[in-house]
matplotlib code that plots the C-alpha trace (Angstrom):
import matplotlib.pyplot as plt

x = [3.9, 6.3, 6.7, 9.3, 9.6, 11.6, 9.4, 11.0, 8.5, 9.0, 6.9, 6.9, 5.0, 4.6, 5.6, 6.0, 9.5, 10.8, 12.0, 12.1, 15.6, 15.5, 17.6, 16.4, 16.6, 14.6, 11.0, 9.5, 7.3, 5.6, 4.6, 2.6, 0.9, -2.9, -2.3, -4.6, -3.2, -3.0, -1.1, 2.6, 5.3, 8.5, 11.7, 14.8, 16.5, 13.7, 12.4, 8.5, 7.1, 3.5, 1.6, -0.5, -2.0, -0.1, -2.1, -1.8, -0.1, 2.3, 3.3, 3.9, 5.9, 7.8, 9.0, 12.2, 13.3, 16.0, 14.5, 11.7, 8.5, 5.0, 3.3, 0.4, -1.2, -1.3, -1.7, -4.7, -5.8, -4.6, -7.3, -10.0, -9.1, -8.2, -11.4, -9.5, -11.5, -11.3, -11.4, -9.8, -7.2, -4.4, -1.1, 1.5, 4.8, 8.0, 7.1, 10.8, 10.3, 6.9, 5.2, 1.8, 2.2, 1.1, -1.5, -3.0, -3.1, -4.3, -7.7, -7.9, -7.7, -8.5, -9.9, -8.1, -5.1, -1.9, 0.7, 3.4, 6.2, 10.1, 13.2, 15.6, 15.9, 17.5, 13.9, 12.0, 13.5, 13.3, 9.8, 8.8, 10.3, 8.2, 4.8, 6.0, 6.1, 3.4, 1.7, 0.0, 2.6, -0.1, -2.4, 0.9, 2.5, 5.8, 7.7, 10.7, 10.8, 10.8, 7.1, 8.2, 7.3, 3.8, 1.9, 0.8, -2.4, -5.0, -8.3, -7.5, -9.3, -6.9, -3.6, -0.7, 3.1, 5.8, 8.3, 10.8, 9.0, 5.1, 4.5, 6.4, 4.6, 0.5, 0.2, 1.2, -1.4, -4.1, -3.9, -3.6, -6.7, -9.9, -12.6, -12.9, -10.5, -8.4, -5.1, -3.0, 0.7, 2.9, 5.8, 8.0, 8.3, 6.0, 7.5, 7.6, 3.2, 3.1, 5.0, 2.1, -0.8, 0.1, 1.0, -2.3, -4.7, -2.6, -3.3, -7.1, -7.7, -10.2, -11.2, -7.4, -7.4, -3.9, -3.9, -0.8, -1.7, -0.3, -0.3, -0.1, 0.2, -0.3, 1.4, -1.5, -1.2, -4.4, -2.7, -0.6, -2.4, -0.3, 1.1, 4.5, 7.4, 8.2, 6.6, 6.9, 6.4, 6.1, 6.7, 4.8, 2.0, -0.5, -2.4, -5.5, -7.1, -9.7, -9.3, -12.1, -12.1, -14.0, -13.4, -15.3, -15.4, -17.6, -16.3, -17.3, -18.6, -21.3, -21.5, -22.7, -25.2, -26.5, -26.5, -29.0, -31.3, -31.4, -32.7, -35.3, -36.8, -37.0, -38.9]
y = [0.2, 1.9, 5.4, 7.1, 10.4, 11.6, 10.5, 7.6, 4.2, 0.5, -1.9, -5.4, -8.7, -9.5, -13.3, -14.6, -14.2, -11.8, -8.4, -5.0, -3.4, 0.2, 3.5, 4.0, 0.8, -3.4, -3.5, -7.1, -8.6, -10.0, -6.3, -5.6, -8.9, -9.2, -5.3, -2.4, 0.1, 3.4, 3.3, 3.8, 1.5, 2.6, 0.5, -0.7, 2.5, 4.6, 6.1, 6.3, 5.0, 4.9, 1.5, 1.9, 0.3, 0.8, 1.8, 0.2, 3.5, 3.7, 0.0, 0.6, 3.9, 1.3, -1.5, -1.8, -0.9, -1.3, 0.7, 3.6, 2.4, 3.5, 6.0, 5.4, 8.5, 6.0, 3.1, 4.5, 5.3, 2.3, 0.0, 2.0, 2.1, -1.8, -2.2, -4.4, -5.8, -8.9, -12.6, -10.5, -11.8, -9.6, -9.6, -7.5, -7.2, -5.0, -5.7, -3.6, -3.5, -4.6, -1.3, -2.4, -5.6, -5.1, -2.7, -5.0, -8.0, -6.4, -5.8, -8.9, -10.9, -13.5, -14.8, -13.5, -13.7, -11.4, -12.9, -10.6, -11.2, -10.0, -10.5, -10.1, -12.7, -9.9, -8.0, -10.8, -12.0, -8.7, -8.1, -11.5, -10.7, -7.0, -9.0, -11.6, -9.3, -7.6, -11.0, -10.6, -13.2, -16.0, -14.3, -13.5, -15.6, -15.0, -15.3, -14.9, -14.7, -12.7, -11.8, -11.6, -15.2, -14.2, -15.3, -18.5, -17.2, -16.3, -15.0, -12.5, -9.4, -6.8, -6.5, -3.8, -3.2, -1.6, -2.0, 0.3, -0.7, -2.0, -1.6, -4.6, -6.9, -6.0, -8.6, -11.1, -8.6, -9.3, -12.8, -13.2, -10.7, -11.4, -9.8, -6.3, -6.9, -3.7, -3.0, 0.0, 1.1, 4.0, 5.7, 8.3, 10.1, 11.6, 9.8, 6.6, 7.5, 8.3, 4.8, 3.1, 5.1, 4.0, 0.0, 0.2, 1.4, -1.2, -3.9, -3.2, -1.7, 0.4, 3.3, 4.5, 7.2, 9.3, 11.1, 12.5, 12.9, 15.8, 15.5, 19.0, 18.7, 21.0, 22.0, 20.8, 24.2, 26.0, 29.1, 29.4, 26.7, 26.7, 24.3, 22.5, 24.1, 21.2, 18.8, 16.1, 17.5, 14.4, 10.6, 9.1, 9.0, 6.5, 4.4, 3.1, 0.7, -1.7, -5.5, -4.5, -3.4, -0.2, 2.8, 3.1, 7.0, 9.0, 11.4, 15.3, 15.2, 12.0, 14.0, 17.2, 14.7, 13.4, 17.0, 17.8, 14.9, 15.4, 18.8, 17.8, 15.4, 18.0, 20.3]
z = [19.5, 22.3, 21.8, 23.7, 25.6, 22.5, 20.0, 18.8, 17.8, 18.4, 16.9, 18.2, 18.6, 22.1, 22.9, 26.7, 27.9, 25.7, 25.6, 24.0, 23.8, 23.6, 23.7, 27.0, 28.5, 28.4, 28.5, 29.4, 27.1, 30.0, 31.6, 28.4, 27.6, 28.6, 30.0, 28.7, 25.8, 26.2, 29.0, 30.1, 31.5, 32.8, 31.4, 33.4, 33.2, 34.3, 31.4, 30.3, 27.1, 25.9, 25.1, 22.0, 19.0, 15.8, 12.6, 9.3, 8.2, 11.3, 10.6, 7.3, 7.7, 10.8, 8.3, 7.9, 4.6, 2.0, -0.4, -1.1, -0.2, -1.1, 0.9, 3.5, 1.4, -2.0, 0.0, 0.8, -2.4, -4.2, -1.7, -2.3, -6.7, -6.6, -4.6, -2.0, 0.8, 3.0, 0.5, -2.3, -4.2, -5.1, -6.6, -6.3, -8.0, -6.8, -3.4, -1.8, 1.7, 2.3, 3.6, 0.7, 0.9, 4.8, 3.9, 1.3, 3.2, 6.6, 3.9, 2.1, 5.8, 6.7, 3.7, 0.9, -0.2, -1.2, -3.9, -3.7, -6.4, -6.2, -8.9, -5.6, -3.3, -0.3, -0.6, -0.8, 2.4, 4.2, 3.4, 4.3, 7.9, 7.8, 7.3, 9.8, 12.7, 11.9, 12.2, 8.3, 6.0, 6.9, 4.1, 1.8, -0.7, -1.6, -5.1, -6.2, -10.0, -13.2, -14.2, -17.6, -17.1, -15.9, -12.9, -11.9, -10.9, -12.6, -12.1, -9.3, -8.1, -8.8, -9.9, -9.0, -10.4, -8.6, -11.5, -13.3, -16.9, -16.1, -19.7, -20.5, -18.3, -19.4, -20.9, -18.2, -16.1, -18.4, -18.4, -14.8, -13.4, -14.3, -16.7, -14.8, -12.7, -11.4, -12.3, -10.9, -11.4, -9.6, -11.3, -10.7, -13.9, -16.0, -19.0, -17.6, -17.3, -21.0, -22.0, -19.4, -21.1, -24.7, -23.6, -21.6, -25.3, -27.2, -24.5, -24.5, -21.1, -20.3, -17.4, -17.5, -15.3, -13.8, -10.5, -8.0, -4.9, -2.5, 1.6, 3.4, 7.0, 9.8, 13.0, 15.6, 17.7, 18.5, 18.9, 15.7, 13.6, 9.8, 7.8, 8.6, 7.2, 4.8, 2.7, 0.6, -3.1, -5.3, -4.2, -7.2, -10.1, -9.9, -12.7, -13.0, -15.2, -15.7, -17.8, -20.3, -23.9, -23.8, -22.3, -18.7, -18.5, -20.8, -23.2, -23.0, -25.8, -24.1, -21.1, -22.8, -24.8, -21.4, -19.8, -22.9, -22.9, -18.8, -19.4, -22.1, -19.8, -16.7, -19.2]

ax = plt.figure().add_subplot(projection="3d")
ax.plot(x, y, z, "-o")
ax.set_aspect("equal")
plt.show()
């Protein structure tokens, strides 16, 4: 990643020969390759840029997108819920731009694998080229399709569904993840959640759980330390579920029964 004296970020894969074209002038592929990061390089025109590592959440936030993607904040949250890690396999379906697609498969490599499913053929393409360049579409397979037709996998880890109505496709989900395998949804609406919730009890899943997640930031000045002046108030509700028949949470009611029997035995 080349950040600019202005602030402005460009991502690239460094190949011999190449270049980097810029606001502020050509930077030579060749200058960077095999040369420390951290560092800074002055382009043709005379202008500085710092040479650093991208994160998972700056390359996601860098794709390039044709529609809203998913947050690094619930990308975040959705590996650790779907209990992604490296030989996982996962599917996804609604990829957009790519932006989880990339998070995903930079947890399931090398040995895992990401099948990543999209009705349009212009974001299919689009995000292939995102994971391309971030050098991940080697652990990604890509689908173009309806999932009303279901999955041809089956068996897989975890299962999560960027779609307008995820309710209509559970049961394709069920069939596809295996016994206690995850399965996660995000929506925008708090209707849209209730629809989920009640396709989700009919379907048989258990350990629903609902959760919004809120990102304040801060201005990192020592002397006037407070948060920025804006934020982002909503992007998305997430779901949670699990692919087995009972409900994995205990109810208050268990709880208070547990609480009870724990204090008899401490007497």
């Amino acid at each position: 990643m080349l950040i600019s004296e202005d602030g402005k970020r460009f991502y690239t894969r460094l190949r011999p020969g190449h270049r980097q074209h810029t606001h502020q002038g050509i930077i030579e592929h060749d200058d960077l390759i095999g040369q420390p990061l951290g560092r800074e390089i002055i382009s043709t025109t005379g202008h500085r840029y710092l040479v650093v590592e991208p994160s998972v959440a700056e390359l996601m936030k860098g794709v390039k997108r044709n529609t809203q993607i998913i947050y690094p904040k619930e990308a975040g949250r959705i590996i650790f819920k779907l209990n992604i890690f490296s030989g996982r396999r996962v599917i996804e379906a609604g990829c957009g731009s790519g932006a989880l697609t990339l998070a995903l498969a930079r947890f399931v490599a090398p040995a895992g694998r990401v099948y990543s499913y999209e009705a349009r053929p212009e974001m299919l393409a689009n995000a292939r080229a995102n994971l391309e360049k971030a050098g991940l579409a080697d652990v990604v397979t890509f689908t173009q399709g309806n999932i009303a037709d279901g999955f041809a996998e089956n068996g897989v880890d975890s299962l999560f569904l960027d779609v307008k109505e995820p309710w209509r496709y559970l049961p394709q989900a069920k069939s596809a993840l295996k016994p206690s395998g995850f399965f996660g949804a995000i929506l925008p609406t708090t209707n849209q959640v209730s629809e989920l919730l009640n396709a989700l009890k009919v379907e048989n899943f258990g350990g629903i759980e609902v959760e919004e997640l809120l990102l304040r930031r801060y201005k990192p000045a020592p002397g006037r330390l407070r948060p920025q002046d804006m934020m982002v108030g909503h992007t998305g509700y997430l779901i949670f579920a699990r692919n087995v028949p009972l409900d994995l949470t205990p109810s208050a009611r268990q709880r208070k029964i547990n609480w009870k029997n724990r204090a008899a035995d401490a007497e």
